[in-house]
C-alpha positions in Angstrom: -7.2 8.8 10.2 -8.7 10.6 7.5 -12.8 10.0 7.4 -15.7 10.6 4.7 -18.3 12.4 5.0 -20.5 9.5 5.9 -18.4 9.3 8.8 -15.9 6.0 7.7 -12.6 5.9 7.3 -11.5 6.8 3.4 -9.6 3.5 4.0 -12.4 1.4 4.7 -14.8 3.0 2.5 -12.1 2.2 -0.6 -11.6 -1.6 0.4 -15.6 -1.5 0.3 -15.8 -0.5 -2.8 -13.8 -3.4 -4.1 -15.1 -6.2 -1.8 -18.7 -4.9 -3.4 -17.3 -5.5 -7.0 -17.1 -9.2 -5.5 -20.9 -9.1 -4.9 -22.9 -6.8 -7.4 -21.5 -4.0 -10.1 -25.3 -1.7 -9.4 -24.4 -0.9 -5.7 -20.1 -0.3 -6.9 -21.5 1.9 -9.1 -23.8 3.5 -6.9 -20.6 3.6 -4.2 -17.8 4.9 -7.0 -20.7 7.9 -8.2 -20.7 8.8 -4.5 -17.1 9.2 -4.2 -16.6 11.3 -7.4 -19.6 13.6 -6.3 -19.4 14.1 -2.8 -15.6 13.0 -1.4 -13.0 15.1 -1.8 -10.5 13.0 -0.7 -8.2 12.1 -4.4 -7.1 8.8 -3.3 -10.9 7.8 -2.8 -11.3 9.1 -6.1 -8.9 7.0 -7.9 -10.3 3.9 -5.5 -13.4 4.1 -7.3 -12.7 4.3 -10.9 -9.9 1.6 -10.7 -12.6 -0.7 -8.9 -15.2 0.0 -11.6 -12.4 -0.5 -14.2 -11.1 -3.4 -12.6 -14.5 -5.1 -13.2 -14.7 -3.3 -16.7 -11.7 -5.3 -17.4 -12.6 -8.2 -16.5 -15.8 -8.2 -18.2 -14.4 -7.6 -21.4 -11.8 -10.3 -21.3 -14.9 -12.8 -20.3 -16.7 -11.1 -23.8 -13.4 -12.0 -25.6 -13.5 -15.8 -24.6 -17.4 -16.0 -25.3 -16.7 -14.3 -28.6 -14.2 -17.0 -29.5 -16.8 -19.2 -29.3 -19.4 -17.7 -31.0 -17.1 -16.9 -33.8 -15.9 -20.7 -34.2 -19.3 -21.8 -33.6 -20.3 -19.8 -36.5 -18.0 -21.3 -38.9 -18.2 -24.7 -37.6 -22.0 -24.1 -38.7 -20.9 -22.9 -42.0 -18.5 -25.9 -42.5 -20.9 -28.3 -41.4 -23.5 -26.9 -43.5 -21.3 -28.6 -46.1 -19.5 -31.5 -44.4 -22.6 -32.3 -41.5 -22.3 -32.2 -37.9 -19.1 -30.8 -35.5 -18.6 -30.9 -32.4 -18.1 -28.0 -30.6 -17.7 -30.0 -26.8 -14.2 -29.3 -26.9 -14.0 -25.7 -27.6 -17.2 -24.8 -25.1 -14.9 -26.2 -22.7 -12.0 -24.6 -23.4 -14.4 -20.8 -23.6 -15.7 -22.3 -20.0 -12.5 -23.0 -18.8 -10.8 -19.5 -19.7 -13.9 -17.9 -18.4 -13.5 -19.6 -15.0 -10.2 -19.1 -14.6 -10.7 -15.5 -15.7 -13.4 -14.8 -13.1 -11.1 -16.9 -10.2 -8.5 -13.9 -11.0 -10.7 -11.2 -10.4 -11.9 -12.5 -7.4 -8.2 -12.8 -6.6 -7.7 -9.5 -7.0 -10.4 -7.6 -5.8 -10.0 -9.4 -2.3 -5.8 -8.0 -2.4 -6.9 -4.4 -3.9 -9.2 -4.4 -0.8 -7.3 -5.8 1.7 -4.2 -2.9 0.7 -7.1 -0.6 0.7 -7.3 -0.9 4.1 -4.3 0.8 4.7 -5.0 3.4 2.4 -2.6 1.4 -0.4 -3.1 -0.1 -3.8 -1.8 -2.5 -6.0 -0.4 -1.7 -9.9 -2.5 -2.9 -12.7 -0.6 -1.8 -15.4 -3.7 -1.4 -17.9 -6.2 0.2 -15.8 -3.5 2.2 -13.8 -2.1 3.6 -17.1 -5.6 4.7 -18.0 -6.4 6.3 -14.5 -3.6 8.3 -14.4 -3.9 9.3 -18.2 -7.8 10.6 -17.8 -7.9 11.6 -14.6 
């Protein structure tokens, strides 16, 4: 069993760095800046920037759905500037909704990235693997 230099296996160091995209982005990024400085180990390497870009990803689809809502917000304010008052209930729950089930699926996925990590495996994300394997 291959270890880091902090004296882990690279296994459990790589399903750490996806279980701590489950608690806080700072210390992943503090964890993923590590690995590409210090680790030489390649598999470690690609661990860390597809956990950062898992949560990238995520993040902007949560930004899409809020700027759904800010867009038809905005022209349900210009409409009603004209017609008077809209409700927006109905879409703020549909934004909420999307959000929620968007940040149930990364949770979901994290927690299976880091349980394969384990074993030193991964699972395919077809977006962010495509990118990995382009730029790195």
């Amino acid at each position: 069993m291959e270890k880091t230099r902090i004296g882990i296996s690279v296994g459990l160091f790589g399903a750490a760095l996806y279980f701590m995209g489950l608690v806080s982005v700072i210390p992943l990024v503090l964890m993923a800046g590590y690995v590409l400085l210090f680790e030489p180990n390649v598999w470690l390497k690609k661990t860390a920037v597809k956990a950062v870009a898992v949560i990238v990803f995520f993040s902007i689809l949560s930004a899409l759905a809020g700027l759904v809502s800010n867009t038809t917000s905005f022209v349900y304010d210009l409409v009603g500037l004209f017609r008077g008052s809209v409700d927006m209930m109905e879409i703020n729950r549909i934004v909420s909704l999307c959000r929620t089930a968007i940040s149930f699926l990364q949770t979901i996925f994290l927690l299976m990235l880091g349980v394969k990590a384990l074993g030193q495996g991964s699972i395919r994300f077809g977006v962010v693997d495509g990118a990995i394997e382009k730029h790195m």
